[in-house]
C-alpha positions in Angstrom: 0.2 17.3 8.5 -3.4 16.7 7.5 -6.0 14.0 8.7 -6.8 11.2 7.1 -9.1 9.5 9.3 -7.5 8.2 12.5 -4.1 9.0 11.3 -2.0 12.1 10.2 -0.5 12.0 7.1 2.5 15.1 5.8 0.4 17.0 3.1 4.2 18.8 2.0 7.6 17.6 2.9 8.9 21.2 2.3 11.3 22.0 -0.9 14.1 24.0 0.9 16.9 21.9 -0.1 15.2 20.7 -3.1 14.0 17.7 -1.0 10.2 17.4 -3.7 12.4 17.2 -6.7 15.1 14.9 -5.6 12.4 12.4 -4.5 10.2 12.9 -7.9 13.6 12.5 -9.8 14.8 9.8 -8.1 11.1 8.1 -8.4 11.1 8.3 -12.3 14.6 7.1 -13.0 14.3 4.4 -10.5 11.2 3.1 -8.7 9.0 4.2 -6.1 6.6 2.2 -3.4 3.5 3.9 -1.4 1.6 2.0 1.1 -2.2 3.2 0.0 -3.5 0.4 2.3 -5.3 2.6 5.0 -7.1 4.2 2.0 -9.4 1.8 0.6 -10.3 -1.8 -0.2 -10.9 -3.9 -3.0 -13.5 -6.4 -3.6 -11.8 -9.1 -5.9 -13.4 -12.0 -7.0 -13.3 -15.2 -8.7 -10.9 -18.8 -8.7 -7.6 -16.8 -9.3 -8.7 -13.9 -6.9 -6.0 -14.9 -4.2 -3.6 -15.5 -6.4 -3.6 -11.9 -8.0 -3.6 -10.4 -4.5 -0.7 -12.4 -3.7 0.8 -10.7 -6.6 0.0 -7.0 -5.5 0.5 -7.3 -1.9 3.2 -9.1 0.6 1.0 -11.3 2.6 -0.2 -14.4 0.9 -3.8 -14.4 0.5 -4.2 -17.8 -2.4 -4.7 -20.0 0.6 -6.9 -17.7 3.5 -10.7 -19.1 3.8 -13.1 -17.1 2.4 -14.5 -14.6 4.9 -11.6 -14.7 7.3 -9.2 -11.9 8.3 -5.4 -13.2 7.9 -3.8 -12.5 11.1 -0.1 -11.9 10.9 1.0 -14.0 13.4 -0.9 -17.2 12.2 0.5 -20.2 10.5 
């Protein structure tokens, strides 16, 4: 484990059962999701800006007021 601000994050999951390859096999043939969210931000602009985060991310962000945090369990 390494740090990565407040958090740990595994720098190796190990390879003794072949555990790296499997993953990066089973990646390439089929699909893969990482959650990079803790790792930076973006600064998007303009009138379709919320609708191409909605694409790219699961909350919906098309209708949140500019300069306000979305909290997850508003309505």
């Amino acid at each position: 484990m390494i740090p990565a601000a407040l958090w740990w994050r595994p720098l190796c999951c190990g390879d003794s059962a072949g555990v790296v390859a499997d993953g990066v096999r089973l990646v390439r043939e089929g699909g893969g999701m990482l959650d990079v969210s803790t790792l930076g931000k973006l600064a998007v602009r303009g009138p379709d800006a919320g609708a191409f985060l909605d694409r790219i991310y699961t909350m919906a962000h098309e209708n949140q007021p500019v300069g306000r945090a979305a909290l997850l369990n508003e309505a």
